[in-house]
C-alpha positions as a Markdown table, in Angstrom:
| # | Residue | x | y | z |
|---|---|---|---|---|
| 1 | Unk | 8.5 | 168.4 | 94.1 |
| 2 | Unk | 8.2 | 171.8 | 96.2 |
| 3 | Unk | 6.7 | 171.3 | 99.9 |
| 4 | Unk | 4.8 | 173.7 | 101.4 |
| 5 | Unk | 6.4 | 175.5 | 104.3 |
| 6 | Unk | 8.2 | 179.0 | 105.2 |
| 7 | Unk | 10.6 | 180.8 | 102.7 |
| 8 | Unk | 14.0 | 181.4 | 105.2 |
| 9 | Unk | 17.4 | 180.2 | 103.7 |
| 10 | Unk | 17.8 | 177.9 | 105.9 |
| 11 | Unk | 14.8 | 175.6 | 104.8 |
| 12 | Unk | 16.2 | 172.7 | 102.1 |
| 13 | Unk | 13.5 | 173.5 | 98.8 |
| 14 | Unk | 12.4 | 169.9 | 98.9 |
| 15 | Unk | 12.5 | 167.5 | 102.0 |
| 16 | Unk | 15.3 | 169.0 | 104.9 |
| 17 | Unk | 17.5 | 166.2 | 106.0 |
| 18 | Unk | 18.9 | 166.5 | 109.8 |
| 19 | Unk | 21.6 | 164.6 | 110.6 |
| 20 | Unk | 21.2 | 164.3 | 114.4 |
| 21 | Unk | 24.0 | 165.4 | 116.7 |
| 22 | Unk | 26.0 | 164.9 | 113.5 |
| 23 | Unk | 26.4 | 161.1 | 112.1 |
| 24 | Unk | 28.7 | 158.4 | 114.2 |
| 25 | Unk | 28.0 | 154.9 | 115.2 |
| 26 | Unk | 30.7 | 154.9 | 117.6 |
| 27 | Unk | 29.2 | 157.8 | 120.5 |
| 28 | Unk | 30.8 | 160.7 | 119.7 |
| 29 | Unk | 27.5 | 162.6 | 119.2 |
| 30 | Unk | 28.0 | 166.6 | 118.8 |
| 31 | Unk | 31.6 | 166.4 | 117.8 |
| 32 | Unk | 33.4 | 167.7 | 115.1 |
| 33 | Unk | 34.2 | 164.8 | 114.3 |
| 34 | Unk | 30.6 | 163.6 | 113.9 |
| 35 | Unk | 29.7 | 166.8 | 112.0 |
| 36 | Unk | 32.4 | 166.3 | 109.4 |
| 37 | Unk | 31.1 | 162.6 | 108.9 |
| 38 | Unk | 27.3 | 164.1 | 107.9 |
| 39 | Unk | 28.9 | 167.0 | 105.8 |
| 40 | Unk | 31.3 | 164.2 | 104.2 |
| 41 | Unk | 27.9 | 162.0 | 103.6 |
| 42 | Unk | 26.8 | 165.1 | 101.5 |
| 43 | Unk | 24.2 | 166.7 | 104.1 |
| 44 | Unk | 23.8 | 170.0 | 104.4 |
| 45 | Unk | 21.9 | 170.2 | 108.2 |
| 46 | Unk | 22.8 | 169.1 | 110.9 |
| 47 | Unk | 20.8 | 168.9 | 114.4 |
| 48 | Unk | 22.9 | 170.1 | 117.8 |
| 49 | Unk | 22.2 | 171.2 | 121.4 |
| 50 | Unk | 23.8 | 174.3 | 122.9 |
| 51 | Unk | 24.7 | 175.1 | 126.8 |
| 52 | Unk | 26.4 | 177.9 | 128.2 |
| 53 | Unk | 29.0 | 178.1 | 130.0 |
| 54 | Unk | 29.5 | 179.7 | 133.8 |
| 55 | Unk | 31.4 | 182.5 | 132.0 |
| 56 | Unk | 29.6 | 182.5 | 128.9 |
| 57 | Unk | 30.5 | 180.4 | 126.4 |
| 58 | Unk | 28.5 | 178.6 | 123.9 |
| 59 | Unk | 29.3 | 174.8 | 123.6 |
| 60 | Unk | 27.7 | 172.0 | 121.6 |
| 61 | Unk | 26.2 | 169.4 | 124.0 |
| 62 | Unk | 23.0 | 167.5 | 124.3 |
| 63 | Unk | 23.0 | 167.4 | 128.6 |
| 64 | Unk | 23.2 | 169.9 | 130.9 |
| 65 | Unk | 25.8 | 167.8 | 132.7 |
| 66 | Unk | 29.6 | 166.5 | 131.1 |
| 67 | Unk | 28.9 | 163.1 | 132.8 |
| 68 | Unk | 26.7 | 161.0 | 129.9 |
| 69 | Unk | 29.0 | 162.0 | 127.0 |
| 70 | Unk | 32.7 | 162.9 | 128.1 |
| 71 | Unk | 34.9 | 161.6 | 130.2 |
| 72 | Unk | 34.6 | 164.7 | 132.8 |
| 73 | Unk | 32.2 | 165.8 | 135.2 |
| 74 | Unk | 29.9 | 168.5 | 136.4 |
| 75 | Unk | 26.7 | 171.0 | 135.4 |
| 76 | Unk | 28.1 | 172.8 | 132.1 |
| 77 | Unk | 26.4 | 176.3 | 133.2 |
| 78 | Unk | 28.6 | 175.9 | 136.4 |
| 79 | Unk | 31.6 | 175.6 | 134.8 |
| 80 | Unk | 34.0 | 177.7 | 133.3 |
| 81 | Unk | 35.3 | 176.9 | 129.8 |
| 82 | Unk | 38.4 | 176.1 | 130.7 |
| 83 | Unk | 37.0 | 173.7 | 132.3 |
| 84 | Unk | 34.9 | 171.9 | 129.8 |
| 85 | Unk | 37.0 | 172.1 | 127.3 |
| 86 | Unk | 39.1 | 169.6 | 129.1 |
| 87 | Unk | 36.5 | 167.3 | 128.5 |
| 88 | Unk | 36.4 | 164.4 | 125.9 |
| 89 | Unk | 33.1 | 162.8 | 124.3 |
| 90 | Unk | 34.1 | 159.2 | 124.4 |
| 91 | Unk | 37.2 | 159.8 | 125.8 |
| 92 | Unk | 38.9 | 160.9 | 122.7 |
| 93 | Unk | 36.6 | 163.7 | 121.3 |
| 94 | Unk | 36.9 | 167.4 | 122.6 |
| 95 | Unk | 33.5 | 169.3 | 123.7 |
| 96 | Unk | 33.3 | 171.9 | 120.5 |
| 97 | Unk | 32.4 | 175.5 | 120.4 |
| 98 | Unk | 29.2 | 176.3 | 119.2 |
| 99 | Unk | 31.1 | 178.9 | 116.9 |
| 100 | Unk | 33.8 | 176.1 | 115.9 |
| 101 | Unk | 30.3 | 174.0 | 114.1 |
| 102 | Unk | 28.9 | 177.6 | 112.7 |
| 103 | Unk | 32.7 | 179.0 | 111.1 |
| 104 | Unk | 34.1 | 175.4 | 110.1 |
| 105 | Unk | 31.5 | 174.5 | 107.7 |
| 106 | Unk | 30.2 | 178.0 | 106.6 |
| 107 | Unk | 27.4 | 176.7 | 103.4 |
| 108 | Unk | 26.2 | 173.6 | 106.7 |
| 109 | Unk | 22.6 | 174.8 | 108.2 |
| 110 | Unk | 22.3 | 173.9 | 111.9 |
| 111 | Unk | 19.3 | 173.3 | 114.1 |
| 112 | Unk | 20.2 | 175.1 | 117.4 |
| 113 | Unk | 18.3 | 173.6 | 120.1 |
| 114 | Unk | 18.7 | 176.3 | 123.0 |
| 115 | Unk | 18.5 | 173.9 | 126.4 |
| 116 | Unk | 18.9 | 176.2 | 129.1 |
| 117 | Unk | 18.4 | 179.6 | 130.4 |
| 118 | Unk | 22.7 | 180.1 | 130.0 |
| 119 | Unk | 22.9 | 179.0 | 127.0 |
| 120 | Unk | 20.6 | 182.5 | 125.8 |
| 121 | Unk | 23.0 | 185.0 | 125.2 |
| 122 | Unk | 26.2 | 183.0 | 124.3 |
| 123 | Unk | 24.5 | 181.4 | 121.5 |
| 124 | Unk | 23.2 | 184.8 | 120.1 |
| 125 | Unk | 26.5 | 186.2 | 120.7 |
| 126 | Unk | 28.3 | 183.0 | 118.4 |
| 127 | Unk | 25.4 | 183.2 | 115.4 |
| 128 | Unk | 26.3 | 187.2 | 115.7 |
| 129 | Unk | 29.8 | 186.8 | 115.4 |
| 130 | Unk | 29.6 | 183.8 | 112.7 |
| 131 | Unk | 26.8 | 186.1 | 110.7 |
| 132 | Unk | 25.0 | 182.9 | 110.6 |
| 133 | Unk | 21.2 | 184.4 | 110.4 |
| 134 | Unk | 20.2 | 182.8 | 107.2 |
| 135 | Unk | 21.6 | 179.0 | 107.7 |
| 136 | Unk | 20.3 | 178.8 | 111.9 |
| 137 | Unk | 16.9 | 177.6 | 112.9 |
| 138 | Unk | 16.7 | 178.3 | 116.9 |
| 139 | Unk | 14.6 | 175.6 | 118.7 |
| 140 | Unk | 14.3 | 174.9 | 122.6 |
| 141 | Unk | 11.9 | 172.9 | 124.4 |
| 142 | Unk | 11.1 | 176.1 | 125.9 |
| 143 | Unk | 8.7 | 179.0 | 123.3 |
| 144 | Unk | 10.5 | 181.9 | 126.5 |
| 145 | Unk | 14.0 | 180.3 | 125.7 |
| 146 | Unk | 13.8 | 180.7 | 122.0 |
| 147 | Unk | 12.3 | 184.2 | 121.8 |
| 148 | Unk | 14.8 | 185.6 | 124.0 |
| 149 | Unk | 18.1 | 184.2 | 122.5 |
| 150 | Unk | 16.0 | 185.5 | 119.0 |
| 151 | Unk | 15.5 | 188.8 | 120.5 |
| 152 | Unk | 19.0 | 189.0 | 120.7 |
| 153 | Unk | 19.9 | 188.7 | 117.1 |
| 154 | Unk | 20.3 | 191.7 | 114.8 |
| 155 | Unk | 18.2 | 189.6 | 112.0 |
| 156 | Unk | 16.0 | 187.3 | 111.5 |
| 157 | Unk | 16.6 | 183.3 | 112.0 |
| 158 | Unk | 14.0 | 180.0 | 111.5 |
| 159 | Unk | 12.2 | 179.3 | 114.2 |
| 160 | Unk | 10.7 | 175.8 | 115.8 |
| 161 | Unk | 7.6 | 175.9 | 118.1 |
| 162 | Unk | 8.5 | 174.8 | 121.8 |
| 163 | Unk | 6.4 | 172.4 | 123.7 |
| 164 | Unk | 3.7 | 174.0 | 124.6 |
| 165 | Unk | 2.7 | 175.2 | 121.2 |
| 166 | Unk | 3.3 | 171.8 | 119.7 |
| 167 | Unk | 1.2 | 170.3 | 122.2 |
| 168 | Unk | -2.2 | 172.9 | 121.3 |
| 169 | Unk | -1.0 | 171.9 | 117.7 |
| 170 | Unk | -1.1 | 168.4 | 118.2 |
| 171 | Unk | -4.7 | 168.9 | 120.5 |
| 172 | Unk | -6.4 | 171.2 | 118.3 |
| 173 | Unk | -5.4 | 168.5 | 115.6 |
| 174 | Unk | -6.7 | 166.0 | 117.0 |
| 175 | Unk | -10.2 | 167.7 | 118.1 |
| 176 | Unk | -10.7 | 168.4 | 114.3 |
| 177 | Unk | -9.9 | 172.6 | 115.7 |
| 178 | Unk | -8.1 | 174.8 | 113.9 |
| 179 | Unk | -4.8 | 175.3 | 115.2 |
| 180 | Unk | -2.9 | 178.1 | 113.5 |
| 181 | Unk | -3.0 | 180.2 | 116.5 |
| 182 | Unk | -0.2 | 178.4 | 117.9 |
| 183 | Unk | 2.0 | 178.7 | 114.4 |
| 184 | Unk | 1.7 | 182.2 | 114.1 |
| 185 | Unk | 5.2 | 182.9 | 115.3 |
| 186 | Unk | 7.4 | 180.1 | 113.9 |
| 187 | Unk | 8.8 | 178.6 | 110.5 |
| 188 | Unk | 8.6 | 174.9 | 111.8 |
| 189 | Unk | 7.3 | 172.0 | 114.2 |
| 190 | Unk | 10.4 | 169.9 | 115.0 |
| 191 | Unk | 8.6 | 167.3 | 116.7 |
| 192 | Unk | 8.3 | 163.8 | 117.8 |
| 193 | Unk | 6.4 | 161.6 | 115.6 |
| 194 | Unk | 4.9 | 159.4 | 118.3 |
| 195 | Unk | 5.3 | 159.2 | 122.0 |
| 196 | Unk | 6.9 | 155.8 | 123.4 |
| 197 | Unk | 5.5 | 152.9 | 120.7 |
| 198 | Unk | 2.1 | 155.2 | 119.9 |
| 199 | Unk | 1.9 | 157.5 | 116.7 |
| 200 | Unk | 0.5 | 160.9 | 117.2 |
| 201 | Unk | 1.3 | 163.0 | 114.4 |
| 202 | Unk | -0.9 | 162.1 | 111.4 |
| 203 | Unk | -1.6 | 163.1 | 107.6 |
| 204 | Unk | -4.4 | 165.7 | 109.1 |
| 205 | Unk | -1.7 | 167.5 | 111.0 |
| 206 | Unk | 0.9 | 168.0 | 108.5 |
| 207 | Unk | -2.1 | 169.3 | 106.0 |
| 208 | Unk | -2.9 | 172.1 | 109.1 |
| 209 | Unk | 1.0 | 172.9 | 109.6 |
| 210 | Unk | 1.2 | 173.3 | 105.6 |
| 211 | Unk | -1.9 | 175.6 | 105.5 |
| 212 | Unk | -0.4 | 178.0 | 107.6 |
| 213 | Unk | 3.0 | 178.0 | 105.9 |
| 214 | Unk | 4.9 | 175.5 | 108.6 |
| 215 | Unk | 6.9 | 172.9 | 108.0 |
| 216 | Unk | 6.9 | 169.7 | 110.0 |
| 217 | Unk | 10.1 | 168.1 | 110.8 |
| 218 | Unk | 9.8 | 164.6 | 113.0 |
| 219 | Unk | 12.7 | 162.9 | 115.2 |
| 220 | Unk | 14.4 | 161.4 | 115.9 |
| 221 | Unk | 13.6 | 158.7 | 112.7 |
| 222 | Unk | 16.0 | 155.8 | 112.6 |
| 223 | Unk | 14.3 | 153.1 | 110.0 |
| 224 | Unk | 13.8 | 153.2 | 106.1 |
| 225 | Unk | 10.1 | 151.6 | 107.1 |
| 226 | Unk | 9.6 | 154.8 | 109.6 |
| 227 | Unk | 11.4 | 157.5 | 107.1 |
| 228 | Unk | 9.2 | 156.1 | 104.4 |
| 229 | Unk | 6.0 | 156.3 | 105.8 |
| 230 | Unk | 6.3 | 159.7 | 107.1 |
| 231 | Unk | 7.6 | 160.9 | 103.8 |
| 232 | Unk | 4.3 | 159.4 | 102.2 |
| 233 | Unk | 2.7 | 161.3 | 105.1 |
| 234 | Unk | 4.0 | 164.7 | 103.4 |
| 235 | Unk | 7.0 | 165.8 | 106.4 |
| 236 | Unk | 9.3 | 168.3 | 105.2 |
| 237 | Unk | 12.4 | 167.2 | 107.6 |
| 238 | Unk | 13.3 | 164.3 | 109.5 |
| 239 | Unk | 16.1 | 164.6 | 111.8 |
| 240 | Unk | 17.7 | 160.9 | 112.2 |
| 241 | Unk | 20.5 | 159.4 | 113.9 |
| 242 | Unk | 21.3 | 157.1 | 110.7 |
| 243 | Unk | 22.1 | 159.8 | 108.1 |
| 244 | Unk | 23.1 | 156.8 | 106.0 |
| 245 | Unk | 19.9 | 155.6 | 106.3 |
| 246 | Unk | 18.0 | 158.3 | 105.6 |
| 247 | Unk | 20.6 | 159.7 | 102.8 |
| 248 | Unk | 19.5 | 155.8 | 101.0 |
| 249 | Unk | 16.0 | 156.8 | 101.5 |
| 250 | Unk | 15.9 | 160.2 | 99.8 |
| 251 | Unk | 18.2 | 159.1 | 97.2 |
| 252 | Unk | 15.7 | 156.1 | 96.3 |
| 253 | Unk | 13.4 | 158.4 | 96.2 |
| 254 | Unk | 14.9 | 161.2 | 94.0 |
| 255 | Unk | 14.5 | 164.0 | 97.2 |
| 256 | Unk | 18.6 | 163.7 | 98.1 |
């Protein structure tokens, strides 16, 4: 089975499989540790947030702060490296270089999600440096955040819509209104599937996406029952905290 959807490298042919932070059960989301578990359960994406530093350095972390995940404290763009680095997710895991996850594992694809206006340039500057173009797909919450660190690059990378076009997506979807408008500039939706306990992204909306060459990718998609349905509902991706789980699921299914 082929799915419809953009023609960039870094897009898996048949259904892209996101391992989430990387794959533990024990907390140690976006570690290296955690990213050599996924790339040891045979996937080849993995999901991870990016901040910058005060003095410009790239680092893999889902907060803006040290305080949720590591033992330290304090806003990462206010810090200096040396600082954060001193850090441990858990306790026991060190805050990794966005560069470390891009040269470490140089065939793994990796979902950038860009979170915050200093994370721009030092994450340009580490897919530069890596030559990473054709395995990065650059997301953010913000459409402004993920232009600019694109503008950066000296080639082309996937792309993922930011709120505010997935929102006229999901609107002009559900009004029955075409909404390829808000697709014209990006590869994918990496989007939620529902919003607290309520569905929102239906069968209509991936047919749309697919018509203008988009792939849909849900999160974060923790059950086989969940995975399955949206599989029957024709996603290309699903970015999930249990990579086992979903790994089971695809294999069942002949799309691992």
């Amino acid at each position: 089975m082929t799915l419809p959807g953009p023609s960039h490298p870094y897009f898996a042919p048949r259904v892209t499989a996101l391992a989430h932070r990387g794959f533990s059960l024990d907390g140690l989301e976006n570690s290296m540790t955690a990213f050599q578990a996924a790339v040891d359960l045979g996937f080849t994406h993995v999901e991870t947030d990016a901040h910058g530093t005060a003095d410009g350095v790239a680092v893999a972390l889902h907060d803006s702060s040290l305080d949720r995940t590591t033992d330290g404290t304090g806003e990462v763009a206010e810090l200096p490296w040396e600082r954060v680095k001193g850090a441990r997710i858990g306790g026991v895991e060190p805050v990794p270089l966005l560069e470390d996850i891009l040269g470490t594992w140089p065939e793994l694809r990796v979902n950038i999600d860009v979170k915050g206006e200093s994370g721009i340039v030092p994450i340009a500057e580490a897919i530069e440096r890596t030559g990473a173009h054709d395995r990065v797909c650059v997301a953010s919450f913000s459409g402004a955040r993920r232009d600019a660190t694109v503008a950066r690059l000296s080639r082309p990378v996937a792309t993922s819509a930011g709120t505010s076009e997935a929102a006229r997506f999901f609107l002009g979807g559900a009004l029955g209104l075409g909404t390829l408008r808000s697709l014209r500039t990006v590869d994918a939706l990496q989007i939620p599937w529902r919003v607290g306990v309520v569905p929102v992204l239906t069968a209509r909306h991936v047919r749309i996406a697919h018509a203008a060459g988009v792939a849909v990718h849900v999160w974060t998609v923790n059950t086989a029952p969940e995975m399955e349905a949206l599989l029957d509902a024709g996603v290309d991706g699903i970015v999930s905290d249990r990579a086992d789980v979903l790994r089971d699921v695809l294999t069942a299914r002949g799309l691992w």
